[in-house]
C-alpha positions in Angstrom: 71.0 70.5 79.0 71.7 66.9 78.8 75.2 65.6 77.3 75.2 63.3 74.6 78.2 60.4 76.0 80.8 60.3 75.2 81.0 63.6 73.3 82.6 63.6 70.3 82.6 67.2 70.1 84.6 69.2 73.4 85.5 72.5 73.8 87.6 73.1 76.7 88.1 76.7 77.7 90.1 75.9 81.1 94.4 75.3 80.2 94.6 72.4 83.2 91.9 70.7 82.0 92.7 70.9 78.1 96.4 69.4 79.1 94.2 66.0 81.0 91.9 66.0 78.6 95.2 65.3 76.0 96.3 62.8 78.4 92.9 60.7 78.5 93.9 60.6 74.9 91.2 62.6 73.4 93.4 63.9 70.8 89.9 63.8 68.1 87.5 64.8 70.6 88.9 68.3 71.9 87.8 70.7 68.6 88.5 73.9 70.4 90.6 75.7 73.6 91.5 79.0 74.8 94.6 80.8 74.1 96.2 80.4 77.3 96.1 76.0 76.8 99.8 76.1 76.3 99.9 72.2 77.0 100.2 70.3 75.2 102.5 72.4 72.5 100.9 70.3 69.4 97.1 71.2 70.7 98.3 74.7 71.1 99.2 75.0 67.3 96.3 73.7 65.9 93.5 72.9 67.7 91.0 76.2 67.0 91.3 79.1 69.5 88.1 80.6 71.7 89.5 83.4 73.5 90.5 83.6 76.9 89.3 82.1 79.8 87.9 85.5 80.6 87.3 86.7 77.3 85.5 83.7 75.3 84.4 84.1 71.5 81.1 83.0 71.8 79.9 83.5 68.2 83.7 81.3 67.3 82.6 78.5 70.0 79.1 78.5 68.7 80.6 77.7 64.7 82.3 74.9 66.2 79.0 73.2 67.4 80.5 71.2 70.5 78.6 68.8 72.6 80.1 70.1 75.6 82.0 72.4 77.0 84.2 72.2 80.1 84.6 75.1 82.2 85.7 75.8 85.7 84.2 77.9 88.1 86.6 80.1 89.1 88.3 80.3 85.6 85.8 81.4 83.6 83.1 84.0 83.5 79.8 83.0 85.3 77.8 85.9 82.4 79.5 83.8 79.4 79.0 80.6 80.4 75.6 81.2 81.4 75.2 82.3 78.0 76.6 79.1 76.5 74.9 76.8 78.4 71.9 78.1 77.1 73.0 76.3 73.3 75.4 73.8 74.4 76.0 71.4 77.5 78.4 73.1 80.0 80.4 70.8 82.7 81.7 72.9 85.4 84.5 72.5 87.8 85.5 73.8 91.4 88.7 72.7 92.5 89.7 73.8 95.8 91.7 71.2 97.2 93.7 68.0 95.6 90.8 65.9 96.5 88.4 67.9 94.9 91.1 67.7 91.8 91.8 64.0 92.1 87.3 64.1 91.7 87.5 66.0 88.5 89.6 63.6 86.5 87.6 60.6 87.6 84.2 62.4 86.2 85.9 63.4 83.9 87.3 60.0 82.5 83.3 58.6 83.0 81.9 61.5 80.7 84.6 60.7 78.1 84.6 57.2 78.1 87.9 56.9 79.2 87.5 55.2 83.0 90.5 53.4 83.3 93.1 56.2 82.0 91.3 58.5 84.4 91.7 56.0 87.2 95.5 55.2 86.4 96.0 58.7 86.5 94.4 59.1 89.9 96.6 56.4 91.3 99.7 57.4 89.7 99.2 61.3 91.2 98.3 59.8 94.7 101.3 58.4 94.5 103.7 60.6 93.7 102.0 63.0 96.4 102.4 60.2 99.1 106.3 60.6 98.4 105.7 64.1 99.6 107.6 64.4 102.8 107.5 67.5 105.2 110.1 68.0 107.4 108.2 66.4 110.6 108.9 68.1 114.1 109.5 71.7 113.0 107.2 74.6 113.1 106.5 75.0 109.6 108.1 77.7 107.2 106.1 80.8 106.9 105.7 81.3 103.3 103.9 84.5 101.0 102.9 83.3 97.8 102.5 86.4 94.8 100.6 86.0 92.0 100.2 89.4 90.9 102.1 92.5 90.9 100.9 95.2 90.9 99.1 95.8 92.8 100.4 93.0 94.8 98.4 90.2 95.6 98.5 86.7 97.3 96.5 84.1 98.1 94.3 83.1 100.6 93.0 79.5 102.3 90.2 79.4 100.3 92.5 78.3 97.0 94.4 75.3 95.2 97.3 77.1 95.6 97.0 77.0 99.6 96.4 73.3 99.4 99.5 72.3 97.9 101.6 74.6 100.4 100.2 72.8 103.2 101.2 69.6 101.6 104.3 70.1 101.2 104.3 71.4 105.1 104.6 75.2 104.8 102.1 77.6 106.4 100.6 80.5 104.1 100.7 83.8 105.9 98.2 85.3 104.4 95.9 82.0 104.7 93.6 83.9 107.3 92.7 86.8 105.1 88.6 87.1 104.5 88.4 89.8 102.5 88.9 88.4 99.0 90.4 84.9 98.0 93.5 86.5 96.7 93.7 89.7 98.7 95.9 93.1 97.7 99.1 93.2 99.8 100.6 96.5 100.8 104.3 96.6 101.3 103.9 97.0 105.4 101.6 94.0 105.3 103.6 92.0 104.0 106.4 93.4 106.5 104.1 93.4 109.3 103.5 89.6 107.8 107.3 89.1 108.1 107.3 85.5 106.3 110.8 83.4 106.0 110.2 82.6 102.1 108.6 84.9 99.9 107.4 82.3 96.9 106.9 84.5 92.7 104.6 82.5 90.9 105.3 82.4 87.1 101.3 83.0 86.2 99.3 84.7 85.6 101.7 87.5 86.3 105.0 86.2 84.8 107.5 87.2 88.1 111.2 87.4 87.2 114.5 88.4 88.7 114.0 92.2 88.2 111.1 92.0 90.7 112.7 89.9 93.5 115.1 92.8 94.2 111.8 94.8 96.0 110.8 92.0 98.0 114.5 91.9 99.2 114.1 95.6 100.0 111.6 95.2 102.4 112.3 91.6 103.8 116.3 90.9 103.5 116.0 87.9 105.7 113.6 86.5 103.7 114.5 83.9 101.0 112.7 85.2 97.8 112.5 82.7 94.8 111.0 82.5 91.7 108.1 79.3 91.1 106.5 77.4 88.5 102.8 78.5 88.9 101.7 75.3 87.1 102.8 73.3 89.5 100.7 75.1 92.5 97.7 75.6 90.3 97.3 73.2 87.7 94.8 70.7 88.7 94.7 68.2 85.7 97.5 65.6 85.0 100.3 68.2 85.4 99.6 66.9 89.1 101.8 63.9 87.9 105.2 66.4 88.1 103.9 69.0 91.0 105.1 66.6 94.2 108.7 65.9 93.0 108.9 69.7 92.0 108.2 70.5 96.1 110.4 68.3 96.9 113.1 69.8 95.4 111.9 72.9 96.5 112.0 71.7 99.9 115.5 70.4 99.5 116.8 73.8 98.0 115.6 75.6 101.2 
């Protein structure tokens, strides 16, 4: 379905993209978002809510009438946003890797008329990522990243999330697992796995201290800590904070 540009009309139903799409400065444009855009706080409280990112309202988003609607791949539903694409324009992400990210908000910024914002942006992130510095010489830390708890499940080389660990110069140990893109992890894997840093993310499953007392259990070596998920998974402008966030990371280990 062809989009009429620059819409004037967006729905955004993935929270990374809704927080760039507020910093391309499309404050007017954006009519609706999901329940889970936290970011910007302003948007949150009164731009009109859609649902989930797995649970859209499709009778809501088809009231507000958008132009297009920005969706992601992995994010959303592929059954509901086959379904809206079949009354609206749907633009559709896949962000595997900070390239592929870095990609997004350039298209994005042409299909909203917003070029050089997008560009800046771009420039500013590649930036602050070349400021990245792994600890050179070393065999990399061996690192488990948890995003879900029960059951317990990690991530695999085929994600975002593995990207940014192996920029910052760490080395994913379940990265080889071919069974699902964020396989289940039993205790004596992850034992078996025997990783020096055991990363909780804070989404989707919020971690917090009463959990890191298991991991301790079964690893005590192991330096458990509790993560902002944003910062490994958000692929829109919140790139701007994630590469001084690892490097601090990198300097408390």
């Amino acid at each position: 379905m062809e989009v009429r540009l620059p819409p004037r009309a967006i729905v955004s139903v993935v929270p990374s993209q809704t927080e760039l799409l507020y910093d391309l400065g499309l404050d007017q444009e954006v009519i609706g978002i999901t329940k889970f855009c936290i970011h910007p706080d302003n948007w949150f409280r009164t731009k009109t809510r859609i649902g989930g990112t797995k649970s859209l309202n499709i009778e809501k988003i088809k009231a507000l009438n958008p132009d297009l609607i920005i969706a992601n791949k992995e994010e959303n539903e592929y059954a509901q946003i086959e379904e809206l694409a079949k009354h609206f324009p749907v633009w559709i992400s896949d962000i595997k890797t900070l390239p592929d990210a870095l990609e997004m908000i350039e298209q994005l910024g042409e299909i909203a008329d917003k070029e050089e914002k997008a560009k800046d942006l771009v420039i500013r992130i590649q930036h602050s990522f070349s400021s990245l510095t792994p600890i050179v010489n070393q065999v990399p830390k061996r690192c488990a990243y948890f995003i879900w708890w029960n059951p317990l499940m990690s991530i695999n080389r085929d994600t975002f999330i593995h990207d940014m660990i192996e920029r910052f110069g760490w080395q994913n140990v379940f990265g080889d697992r071919t069974d699902s893109r964020y396989p289940q992890i039993m205790d004596d894997e992850l034992v078996a796995a025997n990783p020096e840093i055991i990363l909780l993310s804070s989404e989707p499953f919020p971690f917090s201290e009463k959990h890191m007392a298991h991991f301790r259990q079964l690893l005590p070596n192991a330096h458990v800590m509790l993560v902002d998920g944003e910062m490994f998974s958000w692929y829109g402008s919140r790139l701007l904070h994630s590469a001084d966030y690892f490097n601090t990371l990198l300097e408390t280990i």
